[in-house]
N, C-alpha and C positions, 0 to 999 in steps of 0.2 A: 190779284193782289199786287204781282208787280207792276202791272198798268195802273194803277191806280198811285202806287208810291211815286212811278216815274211821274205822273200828272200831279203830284203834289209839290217833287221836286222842282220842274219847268215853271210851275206857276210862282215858289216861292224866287226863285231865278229871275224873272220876270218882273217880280214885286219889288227886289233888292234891286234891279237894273232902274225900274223907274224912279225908284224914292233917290236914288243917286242921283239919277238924270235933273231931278229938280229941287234937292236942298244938299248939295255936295258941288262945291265950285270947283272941283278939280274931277268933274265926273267927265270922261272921255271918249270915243271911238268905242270902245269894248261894252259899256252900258246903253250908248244908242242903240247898238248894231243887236244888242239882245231886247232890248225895248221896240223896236223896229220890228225884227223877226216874229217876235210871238205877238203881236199886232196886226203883222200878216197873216201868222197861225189862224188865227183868231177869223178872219173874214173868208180864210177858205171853206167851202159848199161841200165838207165833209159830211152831211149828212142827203146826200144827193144818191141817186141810183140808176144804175143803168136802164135807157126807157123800158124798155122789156120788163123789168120786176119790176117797174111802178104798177101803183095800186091803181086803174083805170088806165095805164098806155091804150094808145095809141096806134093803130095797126102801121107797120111803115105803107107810105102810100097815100095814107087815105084820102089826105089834102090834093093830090095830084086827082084822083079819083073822083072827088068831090066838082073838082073846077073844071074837069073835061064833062062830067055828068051836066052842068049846070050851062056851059056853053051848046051841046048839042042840044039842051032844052030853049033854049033864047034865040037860036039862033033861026028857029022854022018860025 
């Protein structure tokens, strides 16, 4: 519940920073820098997972594993 207010709050913040930034001629430093911010928010790969819980990882290694496998086969 409170995650959800605070993501309503941020966004309307967010909203009020833009509409300043573009029909408020005295809009300044303080509504870039929140227009900016949650812009960046916005492209961060929050929904990423460390390789291990991905659904099909990866063994570590394998690539290395693979390309020695593949040179001792080439090379006779």
């Amino acid at each position: 519940m409170y995650r959800r207010a605070a993501a309503v709050a941020f966004t309307a913040l967010w909203w009020w920073a833009a509409a300043r930034l573009l029909f408020a001629p005295d809009a300044g430093a303080l509504e870039g820098a929140v227009t900016a911010g949650g812009w960046g928010l916005s492209v961060l790969p929050v929904h990423c997972l460390p390789k291990a819980r991905a659904d099909g990882a990866l063994a570590a290694g394998r690539w290395r594993q693979a390309w020695r496998a593949g040179r001792s086969r080439g090379a006779g």
